[in-house]
C-alpha positions as CSV (number, residue, x, y, z in Angstrom):
1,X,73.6,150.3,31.1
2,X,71.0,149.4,33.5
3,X,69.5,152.4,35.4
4,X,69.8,150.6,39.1
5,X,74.1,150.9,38.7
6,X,75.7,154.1,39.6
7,X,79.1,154.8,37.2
8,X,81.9,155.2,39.7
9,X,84.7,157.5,38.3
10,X,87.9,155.8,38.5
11,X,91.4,156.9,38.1
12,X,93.3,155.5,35.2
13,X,94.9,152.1,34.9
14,X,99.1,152.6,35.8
15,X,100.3,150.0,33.5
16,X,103.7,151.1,33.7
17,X,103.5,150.8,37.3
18,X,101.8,146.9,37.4
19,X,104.8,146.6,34.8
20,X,107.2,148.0,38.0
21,X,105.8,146.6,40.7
22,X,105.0,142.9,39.4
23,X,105.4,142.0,35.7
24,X,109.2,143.2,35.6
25,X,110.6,141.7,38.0
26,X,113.0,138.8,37.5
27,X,110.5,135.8,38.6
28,X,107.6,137.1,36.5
29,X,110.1,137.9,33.9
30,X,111.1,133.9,34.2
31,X,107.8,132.4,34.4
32,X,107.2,134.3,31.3
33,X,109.7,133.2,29.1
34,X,108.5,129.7,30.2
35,X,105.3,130.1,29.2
36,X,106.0,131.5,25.9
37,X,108.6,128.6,25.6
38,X,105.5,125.9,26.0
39,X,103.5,127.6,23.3
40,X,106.2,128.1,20.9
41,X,107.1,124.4,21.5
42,X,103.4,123.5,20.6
43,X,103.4,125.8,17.8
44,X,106.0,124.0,16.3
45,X,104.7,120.4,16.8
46,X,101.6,121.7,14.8
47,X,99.1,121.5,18.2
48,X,98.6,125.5,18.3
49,X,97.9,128.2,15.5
50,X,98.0,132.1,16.1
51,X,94.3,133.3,16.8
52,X,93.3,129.7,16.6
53,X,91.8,130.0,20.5
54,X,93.5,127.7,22.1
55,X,96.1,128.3,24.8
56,X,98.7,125.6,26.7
57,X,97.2,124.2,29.7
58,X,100.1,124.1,32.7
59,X,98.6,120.5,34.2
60,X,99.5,120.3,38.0
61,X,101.6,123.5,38.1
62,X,101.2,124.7,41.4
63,X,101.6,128.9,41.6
64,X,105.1,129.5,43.3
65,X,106.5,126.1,41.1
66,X,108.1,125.8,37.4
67,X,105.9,125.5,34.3
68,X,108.7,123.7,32.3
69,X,107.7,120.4,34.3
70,X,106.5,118.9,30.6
71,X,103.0,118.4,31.3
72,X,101.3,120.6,29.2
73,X,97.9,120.2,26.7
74,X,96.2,122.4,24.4
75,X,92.7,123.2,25.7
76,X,90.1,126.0,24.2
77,X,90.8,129.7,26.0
78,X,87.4,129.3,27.9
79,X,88.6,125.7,29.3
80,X,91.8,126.5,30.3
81,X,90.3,129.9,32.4
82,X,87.4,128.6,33.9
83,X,90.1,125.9,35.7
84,X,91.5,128.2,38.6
85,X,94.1,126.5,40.5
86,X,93.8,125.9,44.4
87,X,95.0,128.5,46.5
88,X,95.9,126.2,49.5
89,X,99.2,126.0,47.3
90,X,98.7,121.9,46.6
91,X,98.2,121.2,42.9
92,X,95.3,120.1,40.5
């Protein structure tokens, strides 16, 4: 660790509580299972191996919409997080 940054103590990560507050509730809960449902479907067409690296790309999901729209590709994990979505709420 470089001598020029100062640790900062910081309380322990709540995971139960993000789990609460945002990952359990029934829209997160929904966009889940439809994410899960694209990579199984690729999985099973053969596109996608477990701990091959790749991960289903969402194309022209906008946040608040449905991922089931169809359009979906298999991209590299660095690809597919280095392409953020707008936050103006229009899509890709």
């Amino acid at each position: 660790m470089a001598s020029w940054r100062k640790t900062v103590a910081r309380a322990p990560r709540d995971y139960a509580k993000e789990y609460r507050d945002y990952g359990g509730t029934p829209e997160q809960i929904k966009r889940r299972a439809q994410r899960n449902a694209a990579r199984a479907a690729a999985r099973k067409k053969g596109l996608v191996k477990k701990g091959d690296g790749k991960e289903v790309d969402h194309l022209g999901s906008n946040r608040k919409g449905k991922l089931n729209n169809g359009r979906v590709k298999v991209v590299s994990r660095a690809a597919n997080r280095k392409r953020q979505p707008k936050r103006d709420g229009s899509e890709d």
